[in-house]
C-alpha positions as CSV (number, residue, x, y, z in Angstrom):
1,X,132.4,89.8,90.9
2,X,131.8,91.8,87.8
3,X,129.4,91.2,85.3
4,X,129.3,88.8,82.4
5,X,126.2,90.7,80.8
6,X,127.4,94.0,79.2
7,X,123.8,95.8,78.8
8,X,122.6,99.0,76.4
9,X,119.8,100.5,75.4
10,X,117.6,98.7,73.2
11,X,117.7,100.3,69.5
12,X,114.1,100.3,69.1
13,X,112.2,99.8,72.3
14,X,114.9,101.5,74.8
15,X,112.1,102.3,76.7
16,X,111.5,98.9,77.5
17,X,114.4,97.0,77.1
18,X,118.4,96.9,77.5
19,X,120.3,94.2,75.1
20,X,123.6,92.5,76.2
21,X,125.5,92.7,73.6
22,X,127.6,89.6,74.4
23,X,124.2,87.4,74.0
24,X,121.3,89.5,73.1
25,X,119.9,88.3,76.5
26,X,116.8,91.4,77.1
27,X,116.7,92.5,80.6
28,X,112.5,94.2,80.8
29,X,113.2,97.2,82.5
30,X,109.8,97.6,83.4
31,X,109.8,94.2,85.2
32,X,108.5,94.8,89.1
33,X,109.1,91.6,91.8
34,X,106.1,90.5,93.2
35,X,104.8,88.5,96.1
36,X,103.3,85.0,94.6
37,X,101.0,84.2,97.5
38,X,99.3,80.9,97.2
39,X,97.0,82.1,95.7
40,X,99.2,83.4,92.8
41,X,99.6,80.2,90.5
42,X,95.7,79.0,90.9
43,X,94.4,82.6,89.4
44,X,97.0,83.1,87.1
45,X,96.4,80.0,86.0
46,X,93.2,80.1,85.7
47,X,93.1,83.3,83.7
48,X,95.4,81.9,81.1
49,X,93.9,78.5,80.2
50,X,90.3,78.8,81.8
51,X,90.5,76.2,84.3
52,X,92.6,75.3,87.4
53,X,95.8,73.8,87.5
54,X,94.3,70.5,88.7
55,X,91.5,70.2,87.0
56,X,94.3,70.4,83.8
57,X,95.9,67.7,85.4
58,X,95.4,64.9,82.9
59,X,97.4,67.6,79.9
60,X,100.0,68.3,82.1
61,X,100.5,64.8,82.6
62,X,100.7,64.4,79.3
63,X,103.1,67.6,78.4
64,X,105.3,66.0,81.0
65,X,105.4,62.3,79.2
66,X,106.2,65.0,76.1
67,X,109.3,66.3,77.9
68,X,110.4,62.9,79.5
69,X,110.1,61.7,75.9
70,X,112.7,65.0,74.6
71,X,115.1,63.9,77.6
72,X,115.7,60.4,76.9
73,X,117.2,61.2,73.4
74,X,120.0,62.8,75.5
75,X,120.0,60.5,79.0
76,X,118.6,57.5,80.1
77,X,116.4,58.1,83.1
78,X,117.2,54.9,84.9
79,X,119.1,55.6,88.6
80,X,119.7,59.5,87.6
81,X,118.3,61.9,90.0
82,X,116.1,64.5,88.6
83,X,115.7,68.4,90.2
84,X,113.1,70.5,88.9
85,X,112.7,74.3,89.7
86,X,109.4,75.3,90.5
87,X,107.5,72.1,90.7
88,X,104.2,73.4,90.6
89,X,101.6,70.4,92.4
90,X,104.8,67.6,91.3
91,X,102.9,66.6,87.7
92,X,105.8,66.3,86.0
93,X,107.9,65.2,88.7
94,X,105.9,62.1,89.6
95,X,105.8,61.8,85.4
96,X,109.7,61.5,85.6
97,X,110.1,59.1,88.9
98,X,107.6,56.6,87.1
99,X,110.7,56.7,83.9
100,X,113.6,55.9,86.6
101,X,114.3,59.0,87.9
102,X,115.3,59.7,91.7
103,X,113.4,63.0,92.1
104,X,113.5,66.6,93.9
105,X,111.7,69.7,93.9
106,X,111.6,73.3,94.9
107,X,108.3,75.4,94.8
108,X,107.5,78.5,96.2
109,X,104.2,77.8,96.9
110,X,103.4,76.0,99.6
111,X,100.0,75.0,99.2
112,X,101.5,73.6,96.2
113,X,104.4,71.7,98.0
114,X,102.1,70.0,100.2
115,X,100.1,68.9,97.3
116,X,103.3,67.2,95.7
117,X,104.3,66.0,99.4
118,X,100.8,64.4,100.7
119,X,98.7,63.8,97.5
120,X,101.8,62.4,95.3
121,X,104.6,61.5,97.9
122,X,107.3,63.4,96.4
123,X,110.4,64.9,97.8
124,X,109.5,68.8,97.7
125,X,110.3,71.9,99.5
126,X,108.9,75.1,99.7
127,X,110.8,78.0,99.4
128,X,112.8,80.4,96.7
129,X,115.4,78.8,95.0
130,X,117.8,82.1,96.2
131,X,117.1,81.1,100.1
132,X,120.8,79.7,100.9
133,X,119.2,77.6,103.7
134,X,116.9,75.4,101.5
135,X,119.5,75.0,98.5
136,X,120.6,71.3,98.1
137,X,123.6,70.6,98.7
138,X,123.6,67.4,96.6
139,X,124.4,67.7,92.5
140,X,121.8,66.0,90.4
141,X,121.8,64.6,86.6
142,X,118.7,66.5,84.9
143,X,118.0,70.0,86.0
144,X,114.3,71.4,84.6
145,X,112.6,74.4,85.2
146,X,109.4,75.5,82.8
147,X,108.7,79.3,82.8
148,X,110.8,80.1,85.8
149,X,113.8,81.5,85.5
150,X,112.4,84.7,83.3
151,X,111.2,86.1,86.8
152,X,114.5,86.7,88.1
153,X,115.8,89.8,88.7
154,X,119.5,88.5,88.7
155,X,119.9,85.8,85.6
156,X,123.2,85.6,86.5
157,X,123.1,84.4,90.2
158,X,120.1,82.1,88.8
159,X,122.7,80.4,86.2
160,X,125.4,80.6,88.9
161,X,123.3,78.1,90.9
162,X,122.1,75.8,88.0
163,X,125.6,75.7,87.4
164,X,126.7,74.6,90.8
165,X,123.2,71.9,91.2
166,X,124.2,70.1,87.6
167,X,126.7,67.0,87.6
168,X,129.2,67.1,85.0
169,X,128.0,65.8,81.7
170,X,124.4,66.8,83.4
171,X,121.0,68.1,81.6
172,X,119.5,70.9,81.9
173,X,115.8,71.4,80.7
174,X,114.2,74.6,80.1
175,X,111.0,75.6,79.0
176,X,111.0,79.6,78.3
177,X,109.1,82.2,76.4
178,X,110.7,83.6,73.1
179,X,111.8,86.6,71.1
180,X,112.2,84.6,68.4
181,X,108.6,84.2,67.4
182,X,105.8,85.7,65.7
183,X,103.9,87.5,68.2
184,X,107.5,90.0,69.1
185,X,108.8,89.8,65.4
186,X,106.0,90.0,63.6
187,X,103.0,92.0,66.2
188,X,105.5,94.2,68.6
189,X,102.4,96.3,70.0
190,X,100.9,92.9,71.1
191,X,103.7,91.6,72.9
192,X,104.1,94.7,75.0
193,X,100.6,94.6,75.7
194,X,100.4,91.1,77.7
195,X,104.6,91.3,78.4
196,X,103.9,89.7,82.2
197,X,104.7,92.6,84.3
198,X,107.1,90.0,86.2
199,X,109.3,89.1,83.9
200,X,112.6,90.4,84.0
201,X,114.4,88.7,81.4
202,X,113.8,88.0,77.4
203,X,115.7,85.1,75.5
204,X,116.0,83.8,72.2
205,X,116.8,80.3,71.3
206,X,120.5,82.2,69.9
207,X,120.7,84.1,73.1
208,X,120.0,81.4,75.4
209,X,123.1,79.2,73.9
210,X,125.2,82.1,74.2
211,X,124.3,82.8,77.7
212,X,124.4,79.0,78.9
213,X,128.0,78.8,76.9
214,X,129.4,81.3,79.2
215,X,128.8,79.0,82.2
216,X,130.2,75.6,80.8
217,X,126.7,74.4,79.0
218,X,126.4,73.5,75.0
219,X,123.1,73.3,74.4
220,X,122.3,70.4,71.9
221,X,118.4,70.7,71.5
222,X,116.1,73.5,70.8
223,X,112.0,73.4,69.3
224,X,108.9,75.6,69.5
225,X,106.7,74.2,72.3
226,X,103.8,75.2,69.7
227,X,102.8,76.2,66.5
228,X,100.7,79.8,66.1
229,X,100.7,80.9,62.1
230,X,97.7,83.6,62.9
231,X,100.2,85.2,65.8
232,X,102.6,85.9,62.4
233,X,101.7,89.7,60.9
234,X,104.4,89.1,58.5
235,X,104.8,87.1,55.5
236,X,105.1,83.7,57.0
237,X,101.4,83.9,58.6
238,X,100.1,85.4,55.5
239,X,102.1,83.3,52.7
240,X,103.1,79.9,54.2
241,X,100.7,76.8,54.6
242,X,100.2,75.2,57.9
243,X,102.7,72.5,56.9
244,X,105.2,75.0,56.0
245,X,105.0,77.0,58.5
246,X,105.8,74.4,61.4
247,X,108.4,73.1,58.8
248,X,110.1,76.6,59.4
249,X,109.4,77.1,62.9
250,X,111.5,73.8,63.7
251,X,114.4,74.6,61.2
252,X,114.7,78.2,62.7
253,X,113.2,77.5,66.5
254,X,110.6,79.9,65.6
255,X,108.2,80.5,68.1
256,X,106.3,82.0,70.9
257,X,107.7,79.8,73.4
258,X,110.4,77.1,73.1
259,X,112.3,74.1,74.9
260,X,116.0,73.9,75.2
261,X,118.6,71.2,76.9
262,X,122.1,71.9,77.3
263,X,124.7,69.4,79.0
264,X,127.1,70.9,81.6
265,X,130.7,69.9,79.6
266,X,132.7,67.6,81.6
């Protein structure tokens, strides 16, 4: 099957980065895979926000209620079944099967799996979400997946099987970092500097819709997950109040990181 990406040299960081000029989807070509032992998500964890993934428990319960809040604009929760991508220790999962939600997850970790399976009583297997043997074989109504699908090597194969999980008229949830904010617009040097070696794959709000387009998805929400004026080198950072600058990050989906749904077309 040929390609639906048609990729070239980035025209100022070609060193780094090939464009598709069909979305404007970046592939990071100096992205390596890695092994994520167990031990993997604690430390990285850990290193980012100073404390462990459980100990954060009651703010990731909370950015989950955030999320389940975002969703039910766009689907009511009650009977639908619910698959999330790299479920972590099953926060948002169990957030989701207290709103109605019949829920399923996939993590890689296992330490992690048996968290969600014996502490919270969720359905949860370990595993890669590219092992053939451990893919459902069900279709669900809400597909999520929060800082996942950028370590890929093969987006493609990745949307290919999102595609094939989602019911028609189904939602899919994503939570990704972006081009479209300050730090790669605005401070370039930076964002090379702490680009996470394992991510293979840069998106944009714009190039996210044109990529989901191509496999039957409209995507009918997009917002920063945060606000960061002091990231911006630009005008905005210097020029723009507080107030005004979240005013134009929503408008323009201008930010570090971002959330976006799409609904499979019937």
């Amino acid at each position: 099957m040929s390609s639906i990406l048609e990729l070239e040299p980035h025209p100022e960081y070609p060193e780094a980065y090939m464009v598709c000029r069909r979305t404007g989807v970046h592939f990071y070509k100096l992205a390596k895979e890695r092994d994520y032992e167990d031990s993997y998500f604690q430390e990285e964890y850990k290193n980012q926000y100073k404390k462990t993934y459980y100990e954060d428990e009651p703010q990731l319960r909370n950015l989950a209620k955030a999320r389940l809040e975002i969703m039910s604009a766009f689907q009511n929760p009650k009977g639908k079944t619910l698959f999330e991508i790299g479920s972590a220790a099953g926060f948002f999962l169990s957030e989701a099967e207290k709103k109605g939600y019949k829920v399923k997850g996939l993590e890689l970790s296992s330490t992690e799996a048996e968290y969600s399976k014996n502490k919270l009583g969720l359905d949860v297997v370990s595993g890669s979400f590219l092992d053939d043997s451990i893919f459902p074989k069900e279709t669900f109504d809400a597909v999520c997946a929060f800082f996942v699908i950028e370590h890929f090597p093969n987006a493609e194969l990745v949307f290919e099987r999102i595609n094939k999980l989602l019911k028609p008229g189904g939602l899919l949830f994503l939570g990704l970092p972006s081009l479209n904010g300050p730090s790669f617009q605005t401070n370039p040097e930076e964002w090379f500097r702490t680009h996470p070696s394992d991510h293979f794959w840069d998106y944009s709000p714009d190039s996210l819709k044109k990529m989901l387009k191509m496999y039957g998805l409209v995507t009918v929400y997009k917002k920063p997950m945060s606000y960061h004026p002091s990231r911006d080198k630009g005008w905005k950072g210097k020029y723009l109040t507080h107030r005004l600058f979240v005013r134009y990050a929503n408008l323009s989906c201008y930010a570090d990181t971002f959330h976006s749904i799409a609904i499979k077309k019937i």
